[in-house]
N, C-alpha and C positions, 0 to 999 in steps of 0.2 A: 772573242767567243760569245761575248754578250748582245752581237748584234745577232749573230748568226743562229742564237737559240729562241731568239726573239723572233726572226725570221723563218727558222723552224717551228714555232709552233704558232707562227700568222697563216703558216700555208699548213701548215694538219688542221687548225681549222676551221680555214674554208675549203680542205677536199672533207671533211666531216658534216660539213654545212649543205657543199653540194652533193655530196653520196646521199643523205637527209631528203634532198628536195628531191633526186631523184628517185628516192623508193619511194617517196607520197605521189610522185608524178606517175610512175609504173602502177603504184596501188589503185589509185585513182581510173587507170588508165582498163587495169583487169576488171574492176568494179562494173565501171560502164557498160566491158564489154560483154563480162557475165549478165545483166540486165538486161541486155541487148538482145542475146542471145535467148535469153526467159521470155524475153518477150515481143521482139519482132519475129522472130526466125519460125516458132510455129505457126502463124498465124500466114506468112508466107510459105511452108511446107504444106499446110491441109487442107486447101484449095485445089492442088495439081490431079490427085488421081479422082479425090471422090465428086468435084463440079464438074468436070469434062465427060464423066460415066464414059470412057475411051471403052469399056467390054460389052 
């Protein structure tokens, strides 16, 4: 039983270690794309109707 609880809590944690790296990886990931979004996406939206004067 001593190997196996040993074994048991070698793999909790490394799935606590990768759950870990994955929500900094996801965090990271949202971060970006909120920025992203701040700041390319208007700058590509308000060009279209008002520099083309299409009326």
């Amino acid at each position: 039983m001593t190997l196996w609880r040993l074994a048991v809590t070698l793999w909790r944690l490394a799935a606590v270690t990768l759950w870990r790296l994955a929500a900094v990886t996801l965090w990271r990931l949202a971060a970006v794309t909120l920025w992203w979004l701040a700041a390319v996406v208007p700058f590509r939206i308000s060009p279209g109707p008002k520099g083309h004067h299409t009326q």
